[in-house]
KETIVO-863126 format. One record per residue (C-alpha): x, y, z; residue number from 1. Coordinates in nm, 4 decimals. Layout:
<atoms>
       px       py       pz   k
        X        Y        Z NUM
...
</atoms>
This chain:
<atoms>
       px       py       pz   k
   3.5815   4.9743   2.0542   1
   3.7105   4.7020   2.2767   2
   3.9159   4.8455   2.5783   3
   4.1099   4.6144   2.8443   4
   4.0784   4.8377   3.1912   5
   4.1854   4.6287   3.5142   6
   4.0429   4.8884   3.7897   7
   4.2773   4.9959   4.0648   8
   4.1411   4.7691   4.3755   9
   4.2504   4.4329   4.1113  10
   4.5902   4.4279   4.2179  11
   4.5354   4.4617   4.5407  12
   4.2755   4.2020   4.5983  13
   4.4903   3.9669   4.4319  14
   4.7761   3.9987   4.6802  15
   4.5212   3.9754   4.9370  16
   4.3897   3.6632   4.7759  17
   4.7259   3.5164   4.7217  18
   4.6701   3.4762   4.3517  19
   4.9166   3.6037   4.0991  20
   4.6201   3.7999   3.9186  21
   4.2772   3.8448   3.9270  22
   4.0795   3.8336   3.5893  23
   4.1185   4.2058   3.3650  24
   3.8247   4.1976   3.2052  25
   3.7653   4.3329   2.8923  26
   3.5063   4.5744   2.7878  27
   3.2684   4.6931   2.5096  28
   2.9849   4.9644   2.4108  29
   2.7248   4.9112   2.2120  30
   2.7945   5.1454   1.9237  31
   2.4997   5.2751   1.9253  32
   2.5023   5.4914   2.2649  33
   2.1294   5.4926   2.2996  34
   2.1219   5.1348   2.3697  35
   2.2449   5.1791   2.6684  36
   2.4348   4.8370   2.6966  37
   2.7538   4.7436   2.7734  38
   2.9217   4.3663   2.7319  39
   3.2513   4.2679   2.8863  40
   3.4481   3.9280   2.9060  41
   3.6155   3.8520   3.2122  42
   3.8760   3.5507   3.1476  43
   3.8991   3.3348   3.4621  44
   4.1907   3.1600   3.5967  45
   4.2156   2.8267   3.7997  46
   4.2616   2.9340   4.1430  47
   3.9152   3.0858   4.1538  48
   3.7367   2.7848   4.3090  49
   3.5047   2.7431   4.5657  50
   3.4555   2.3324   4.4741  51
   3.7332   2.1622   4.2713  52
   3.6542   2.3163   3.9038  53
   3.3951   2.5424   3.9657  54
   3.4454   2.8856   4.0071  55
   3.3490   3.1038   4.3196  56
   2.9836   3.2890   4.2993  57
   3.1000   3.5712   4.4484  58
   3.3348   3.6273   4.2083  59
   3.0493   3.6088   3.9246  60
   2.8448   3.8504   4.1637  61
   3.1147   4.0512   4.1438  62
   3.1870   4.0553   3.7788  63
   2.8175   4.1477   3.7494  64
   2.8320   4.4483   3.9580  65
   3.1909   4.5848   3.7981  66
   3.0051   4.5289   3.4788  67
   2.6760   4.7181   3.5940  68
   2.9473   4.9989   3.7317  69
   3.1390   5.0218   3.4456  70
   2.8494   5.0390   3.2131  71
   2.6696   5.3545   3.4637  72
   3.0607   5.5447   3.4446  73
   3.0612   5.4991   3.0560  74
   2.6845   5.5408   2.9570  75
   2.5108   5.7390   3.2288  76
   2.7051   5.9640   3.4520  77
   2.7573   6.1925   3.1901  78
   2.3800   6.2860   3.1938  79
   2.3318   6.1720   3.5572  80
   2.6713   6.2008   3.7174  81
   2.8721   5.9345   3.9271  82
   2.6316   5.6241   4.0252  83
   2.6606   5.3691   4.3080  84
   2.5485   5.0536   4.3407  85
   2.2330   5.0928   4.5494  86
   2.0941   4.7340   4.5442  87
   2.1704   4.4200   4.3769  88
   1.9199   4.0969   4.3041  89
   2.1116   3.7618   4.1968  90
   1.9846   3.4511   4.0502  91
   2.2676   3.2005   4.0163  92
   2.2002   2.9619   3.7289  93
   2.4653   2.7822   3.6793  94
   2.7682   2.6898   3.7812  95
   3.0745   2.8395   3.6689  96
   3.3840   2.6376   3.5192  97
   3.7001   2.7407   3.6492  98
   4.0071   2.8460   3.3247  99
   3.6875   2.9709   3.1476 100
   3.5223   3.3001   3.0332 101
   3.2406   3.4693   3.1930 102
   3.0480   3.6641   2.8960 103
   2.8411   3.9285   3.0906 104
   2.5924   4.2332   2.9804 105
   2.4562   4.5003   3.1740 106
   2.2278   4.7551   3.0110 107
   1.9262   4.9609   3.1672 108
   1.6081   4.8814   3.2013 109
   1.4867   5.2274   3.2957 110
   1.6126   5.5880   3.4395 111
   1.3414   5.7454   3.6808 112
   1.5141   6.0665   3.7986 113
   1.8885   5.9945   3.9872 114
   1.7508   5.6264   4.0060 115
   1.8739   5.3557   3.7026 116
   1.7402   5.0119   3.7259 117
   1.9776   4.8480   3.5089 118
   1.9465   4.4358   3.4422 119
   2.2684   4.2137   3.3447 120
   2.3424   3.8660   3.2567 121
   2.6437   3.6308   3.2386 122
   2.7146   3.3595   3.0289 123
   2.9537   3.1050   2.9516 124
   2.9515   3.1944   2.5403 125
   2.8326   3.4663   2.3941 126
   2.4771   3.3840   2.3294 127
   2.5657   3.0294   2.5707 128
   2.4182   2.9200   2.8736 129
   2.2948   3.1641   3.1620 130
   2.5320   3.1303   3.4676 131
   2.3596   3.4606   3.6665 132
   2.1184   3.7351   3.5748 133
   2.0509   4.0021   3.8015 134
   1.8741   4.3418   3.8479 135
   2.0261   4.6472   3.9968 136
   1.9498   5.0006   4.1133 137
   2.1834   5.2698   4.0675 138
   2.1581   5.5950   4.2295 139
   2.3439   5.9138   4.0804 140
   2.3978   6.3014   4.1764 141
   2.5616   6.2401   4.4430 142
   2.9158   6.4007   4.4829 143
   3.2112   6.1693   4.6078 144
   3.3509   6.4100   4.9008 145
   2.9916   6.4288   5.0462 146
   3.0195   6.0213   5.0887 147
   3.3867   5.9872   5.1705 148
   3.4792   6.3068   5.3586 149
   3.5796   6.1418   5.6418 150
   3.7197   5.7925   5.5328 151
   4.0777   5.7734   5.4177 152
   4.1722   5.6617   5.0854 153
   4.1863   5.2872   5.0021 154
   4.5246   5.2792   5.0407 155
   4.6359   5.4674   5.2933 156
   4.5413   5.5296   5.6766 157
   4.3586   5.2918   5.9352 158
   4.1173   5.0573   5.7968 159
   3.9312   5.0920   6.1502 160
   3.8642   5.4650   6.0898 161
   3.5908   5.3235   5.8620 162
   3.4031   5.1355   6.1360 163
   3.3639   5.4252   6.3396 164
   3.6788   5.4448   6.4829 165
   3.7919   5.1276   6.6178 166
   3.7391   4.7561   6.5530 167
   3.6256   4.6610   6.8778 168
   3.3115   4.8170   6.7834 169
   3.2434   4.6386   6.5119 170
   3.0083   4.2985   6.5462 171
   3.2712   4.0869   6.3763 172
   3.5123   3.9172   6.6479 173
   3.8654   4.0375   6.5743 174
</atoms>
């Protein structure tokens, strides 16, 4: 089953971003569950550049890592509960063309205990040229509240609160 999701931080990255819309990607399951693989298109825009035509890496990185999240929510946290992204390895292939399609799959590699290393790809067709693979490691078990206790919700309260307390203490000039 194909399912169009655009996850709740989309919208507000956008306005941040000044676009009218960040890509909604669409997503699928293998249909056989045991696979443990999960594809999704993300359709890119033209205001996604980093050069004149070529889409931002980051945004590729990041299409990667919602893929490798979605695919842990759908697949794995059933059987392992919630994951996080504990570490992500990138090798940028190609470049991306901006008004395009990134094709990307994520599916795991191997579960040892809470830990899934999970490996992905993206591509410019299905089956088409590598832009970016990459290898990840998920960890799982571990409850929301114990991570987040103290840190208000994304959109609400004091963004400094999460840099222990104010932004003068944190090594970015403000």
């Amino acid at each position: 089953m194909v399912e169009r999701v655009e996850p709740e931080w989309m919208s507000e990255l956008a306005s941040l971003a000044d676009l009218e819309e960040l890509p909604s990607p669409y997503w699928k399951s293998d249909t056989n569950r045991a696979s443990k693989k999960m594809h999704a298109v993300w359709p890119l825009g033209t205001r996604v550049c980093s050069h004149p035509g070529i889409g931002h890496g980051g945004l590729t990185v990041l299409a990667m890592d919602e893929t490798f999240g979605q695919m842990h929510f759908n697949l794995l946290s059933e059987e392992m509960g919630p994951g996080f992204t504990v570490n992500m390895n990138v090798n940028f292939r190609g470049p991306v063309k901006a008004g395009t399609s990134l094709y990307v799959t994520a599916e795991v590699d191997k579960i040892e205990g809470r830990k899934a290393f999970l490996k992905g790809s993206v591509c410019d067709a299905p089956g088409g040229t590598l832009l970016l693979d990459a290898t990840a490691l998920f960890t799982a078990g571990i409850s929301y509240t114990v991570l987040y206790d103290d840190l208000p919700a994304c959109s609400e309260g004091d963004p400094s609160r999460a840099i222990n307390g104010n932004l003068s203490e944190h090594p970015l000039t403000w």
